[in-house]
C-alpha positions as CSV (number, residue, x, y, z in Angstrom):
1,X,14.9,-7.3,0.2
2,X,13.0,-4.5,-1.8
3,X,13.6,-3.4,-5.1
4,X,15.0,-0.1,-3.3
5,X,17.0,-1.7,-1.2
6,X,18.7,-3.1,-3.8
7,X,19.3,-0.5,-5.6
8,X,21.4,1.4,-2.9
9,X,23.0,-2.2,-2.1
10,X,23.8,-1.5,-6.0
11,X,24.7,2.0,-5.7
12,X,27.1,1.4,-2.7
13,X,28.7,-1.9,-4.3
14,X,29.1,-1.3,-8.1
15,X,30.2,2.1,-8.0
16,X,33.5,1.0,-6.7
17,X,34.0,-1.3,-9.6
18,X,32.7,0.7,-12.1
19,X,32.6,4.7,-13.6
20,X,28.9,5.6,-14.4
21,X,27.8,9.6,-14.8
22,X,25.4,11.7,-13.1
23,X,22.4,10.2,-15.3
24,X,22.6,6.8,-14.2
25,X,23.1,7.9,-10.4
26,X,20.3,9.9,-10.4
27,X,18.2,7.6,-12.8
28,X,18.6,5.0,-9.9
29,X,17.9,7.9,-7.2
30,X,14.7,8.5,-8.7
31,X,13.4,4.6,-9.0
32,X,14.0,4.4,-5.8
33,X,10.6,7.0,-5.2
34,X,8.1,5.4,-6.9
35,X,6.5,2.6,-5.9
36,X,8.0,-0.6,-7.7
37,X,10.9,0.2,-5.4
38,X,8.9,-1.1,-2.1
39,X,8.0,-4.2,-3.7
40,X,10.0,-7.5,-2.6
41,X,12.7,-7.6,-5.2
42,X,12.2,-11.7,-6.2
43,X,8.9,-11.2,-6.1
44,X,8.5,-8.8,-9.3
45,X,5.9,-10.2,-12.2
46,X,5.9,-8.8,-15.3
47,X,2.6,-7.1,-14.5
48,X,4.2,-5.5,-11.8
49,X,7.0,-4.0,-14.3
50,X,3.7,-3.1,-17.0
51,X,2.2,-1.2,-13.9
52,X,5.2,1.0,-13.3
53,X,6.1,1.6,-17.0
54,X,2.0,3.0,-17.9
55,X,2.0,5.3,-14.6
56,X,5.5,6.7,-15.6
57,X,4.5,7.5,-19.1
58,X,0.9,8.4,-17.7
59,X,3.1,10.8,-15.1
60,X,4.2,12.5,-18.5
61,X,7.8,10.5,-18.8
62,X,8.8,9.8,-22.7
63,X,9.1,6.3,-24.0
64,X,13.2,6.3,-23.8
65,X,13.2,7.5,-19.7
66,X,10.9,4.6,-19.1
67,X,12.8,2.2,-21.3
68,X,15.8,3.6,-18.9
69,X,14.1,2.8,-16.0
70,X,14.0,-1.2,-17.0
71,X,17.5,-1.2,-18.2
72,X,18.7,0.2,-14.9
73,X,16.4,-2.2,-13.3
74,X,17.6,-5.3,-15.4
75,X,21.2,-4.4,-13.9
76,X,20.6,-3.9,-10.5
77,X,18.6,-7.2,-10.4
78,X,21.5,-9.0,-13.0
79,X,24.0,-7.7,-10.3
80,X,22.0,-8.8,-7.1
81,X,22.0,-12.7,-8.6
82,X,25.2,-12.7,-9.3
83,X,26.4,-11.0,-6.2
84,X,23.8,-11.7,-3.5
85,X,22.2,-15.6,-4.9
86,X,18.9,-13.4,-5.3
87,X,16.3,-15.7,-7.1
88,X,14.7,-12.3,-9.0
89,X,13.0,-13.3,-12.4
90,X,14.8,-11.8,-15.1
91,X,12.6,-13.1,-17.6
92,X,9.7,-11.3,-16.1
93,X,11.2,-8.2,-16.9
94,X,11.9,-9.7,-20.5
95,X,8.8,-9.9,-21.0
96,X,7.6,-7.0,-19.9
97,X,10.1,-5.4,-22.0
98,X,9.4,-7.0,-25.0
99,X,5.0,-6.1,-24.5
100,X,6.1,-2.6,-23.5
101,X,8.1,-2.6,-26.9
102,X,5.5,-3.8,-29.0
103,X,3.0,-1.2,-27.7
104,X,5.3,1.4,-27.8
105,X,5.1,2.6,-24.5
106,X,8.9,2.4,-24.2
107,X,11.4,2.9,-27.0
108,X,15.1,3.8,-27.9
109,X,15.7,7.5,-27.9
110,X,15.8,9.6,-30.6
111,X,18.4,11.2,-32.1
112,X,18.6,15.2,-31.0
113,X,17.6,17.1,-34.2
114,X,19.9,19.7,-32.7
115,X,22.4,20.9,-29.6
116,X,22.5,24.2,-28.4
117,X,24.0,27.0,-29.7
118,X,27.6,28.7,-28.1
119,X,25.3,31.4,-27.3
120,X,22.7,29.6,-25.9
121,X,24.4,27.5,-23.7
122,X,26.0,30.9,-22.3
123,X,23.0,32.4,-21.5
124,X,21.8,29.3,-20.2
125,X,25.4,29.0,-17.8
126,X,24.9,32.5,-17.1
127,X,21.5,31.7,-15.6
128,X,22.4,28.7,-13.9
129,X,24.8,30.5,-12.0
130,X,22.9,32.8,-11.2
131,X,21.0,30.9,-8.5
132,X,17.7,30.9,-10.6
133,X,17.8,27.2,-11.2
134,X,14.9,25.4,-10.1
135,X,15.6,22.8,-7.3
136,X,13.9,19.2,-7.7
137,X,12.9,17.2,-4.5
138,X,12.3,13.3,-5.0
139,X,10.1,12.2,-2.4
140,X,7.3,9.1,-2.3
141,X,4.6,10.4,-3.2
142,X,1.3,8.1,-4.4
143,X,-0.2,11.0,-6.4
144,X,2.9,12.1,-8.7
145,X,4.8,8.8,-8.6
146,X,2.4,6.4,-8.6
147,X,4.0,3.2,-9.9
């Protein structure tokens, strides 16, 4: 089963059981497009995880989304073992955890230095509603997602 199979097995299954806001569901939505996510799930090395935490911070995400990304990982595969039997190395994310840690390609987040303003958040609403929003599309694609 491939990593992103296992995350909509995830999706589908653990959302009954559990609460979890629009950030986690579309943290795992997006995971599911790059290309870690068409690898055989109990077949993931650490290098493997290395590979797809460098391309995402070389694809211009911050050391806290890509710290994400291997916590939401970590759970879906803690979830398929305990579930599903799946023989998926934990440890081989560990470690790629830890050495992504040390280098400082992934991190905690930071704490905000500031939230927006009454106003700005109006004007910001305002705009929103206003059908100006920019609309996303997650799709596979080797050039922009490329671990």
């Amino acid at each position: 089963m491939t990593l992103g199979a296992l995350v909509d097995w995830y999706v589908e299954h653990a959302a009954k059981l559990t609460k979890w806001g629009r950030a986690k569901t579309s943290d795992l939505a997006r995971i599911k497009t790059y290309a870690i996510a068409d690898r055989v799930a109990y077949g993931l090395r650490t290098q493997d995880y290395v590979r797809h935490a460098e391309a995402r911070r070389k694809g211009g995400a911050g050391p806290a989304t890509v710290g994400n990304d291997l916590v939401w990982i970590r759970g879906v595969l803690k979830a398929a073992r305990a579930s599903l039997g799946l023989n998926a190395s934990i440890e081989a994310l560990a470690d790629a955890t830890e050495h992504r840690r040390a280098t400082g390609t992934i991190a905690k987040s930071k704490a905000r230095k500031r939230r927006l303003s009454a106003h700005e958040e109006t004007k910001l609403l305002a705009y929103l509603e206003a059908g100006l929003e920019t609309e996303y599309t997650y799709r596979k694609d080797p050039e922009r997602h490329p671990g």
